[in-house]
Every structure is written in C-alpha cells, then in structure tokens.
N, C-alpha and C positions, 0 to 999 in steps of 0.2 A: 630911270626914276618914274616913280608914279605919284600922282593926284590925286587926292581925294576933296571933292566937294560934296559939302553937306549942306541938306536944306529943312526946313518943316519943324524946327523949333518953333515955340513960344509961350503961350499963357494959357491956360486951361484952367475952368474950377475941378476940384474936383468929381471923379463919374465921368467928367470929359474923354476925348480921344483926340490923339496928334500924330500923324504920319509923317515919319521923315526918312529922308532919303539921302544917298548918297553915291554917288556917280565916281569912278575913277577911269581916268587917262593916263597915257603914254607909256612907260613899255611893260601895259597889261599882258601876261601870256600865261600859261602853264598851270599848274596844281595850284590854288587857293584856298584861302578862307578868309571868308570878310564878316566882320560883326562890328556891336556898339558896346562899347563903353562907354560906365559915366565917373563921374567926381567928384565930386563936393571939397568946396576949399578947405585944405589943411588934412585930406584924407586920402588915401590908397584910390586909383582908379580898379575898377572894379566891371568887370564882366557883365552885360546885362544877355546878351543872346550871340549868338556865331553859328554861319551856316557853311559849310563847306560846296567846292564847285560842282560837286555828286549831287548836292542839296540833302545831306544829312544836318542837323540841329542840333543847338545845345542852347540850355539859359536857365540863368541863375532860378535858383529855388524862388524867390522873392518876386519874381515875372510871370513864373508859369501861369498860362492858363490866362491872362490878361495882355499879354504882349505875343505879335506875331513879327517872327522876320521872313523873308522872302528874299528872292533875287533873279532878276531879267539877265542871262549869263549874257546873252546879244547885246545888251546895254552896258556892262560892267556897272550895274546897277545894284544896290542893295538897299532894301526899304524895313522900317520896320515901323507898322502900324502895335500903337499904346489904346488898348481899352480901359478903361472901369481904372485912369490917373488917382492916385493919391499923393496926399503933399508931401509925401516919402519919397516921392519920385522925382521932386525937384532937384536939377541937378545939370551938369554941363553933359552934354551926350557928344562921343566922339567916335569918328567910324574909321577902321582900323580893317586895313588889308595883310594877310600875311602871304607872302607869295616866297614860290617855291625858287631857289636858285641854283639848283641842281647841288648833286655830293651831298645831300642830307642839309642843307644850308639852306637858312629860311629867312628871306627878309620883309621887316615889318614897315606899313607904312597908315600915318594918318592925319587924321582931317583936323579942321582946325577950331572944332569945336561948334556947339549948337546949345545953344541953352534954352533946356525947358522948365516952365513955370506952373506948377498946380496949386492955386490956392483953396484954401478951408472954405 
C-alpha cells in the first residue's frame, strides 16, 4: 500500500500563489506518475498537472503557464507551486500516484484531499 499526504492548501486572494505538496510512503518503487487533481462538489475530478518518474509533464489547458509541478524523486515528493490563483481555481486538490505493478497493471493511489481557496 501506499500514502499519500498532502499539505499547502488554503486561502489566497486572487494574483496570489499557494504551494502544495505531497509526500508518499510505504511500498513506493518502480515506474510512476504522480499528479493533482481537483473537484468541485457535484462535479467530475479533473486533471490539473502529472509528472512522470523521467520527469516528463502534462496539464490541463486551463493551468498552463500559471502552475508548476515538480518532484524530489529521493523524497517521493511531488510539489506543485499555483501562480497568478483565480477564483476558478477554488476547488479540493488531490494528489494521486499511479504506480506500476508489473504485466501492464497500474495501481492508483490518493491523498486525501487539500482545499484551496481564491477569493475575488
């Protein structure tokens, strides 16, 4: 099993920046991808960025260019600093490891949510 703890939610006006992060333990190993998603009640969780253990990138149209993920592979760390928040961006953020389990089998695992806040 694996852990995932999230931290660096919270209140920002917007123009703000909030970094948060996300640490995972126990039986971390092999091929990954770790990213964030977020939520908004009564709606689809939705992709905001995902980096692979190579450290190739992906994120949503709607992020680019205003949001950076990263990740300390020595830490089983994954960070992603939020520049230039807007209140569109209010929303529950959840960080989400997909780790490889050999034969093409991929298991998913995440955190337990971080909610961030942009107000007007």
């Amino acid at each position: 099993q694996v852990q995932l703890v999230e931290s660096g939610g919270g209140l920002v006006q917007a123009g703000g920046s909030l970094r948060l992060s996300c640490a995972a333990s126990g039986s971390v190993f092999g091929i990954n991808v770790m990213g964030w998603y977020r939520q908004a009640p009564g709606k689809r969780r939705e992709l905001v960025a995902t980096i692979a253990s190579g450290g190739s990138t992906n994120y949503a149209d709607s992020v680019k260019g205003r949001f950076t993920i990263s990740r300390d592979n020595a830490k089983n760390t994954v960070y992603l600093q939020m520049n230039s928040l807007k209140p569109e961006d209010t929303d529950v953020y959840y960080c989400n490891r997909r780790q490889s389990a050999g034969w093409g089998r991929w298991n998913d695992y995440w955190g337990q949510g971080t909610q961030v806040t942009v107000s007007s």
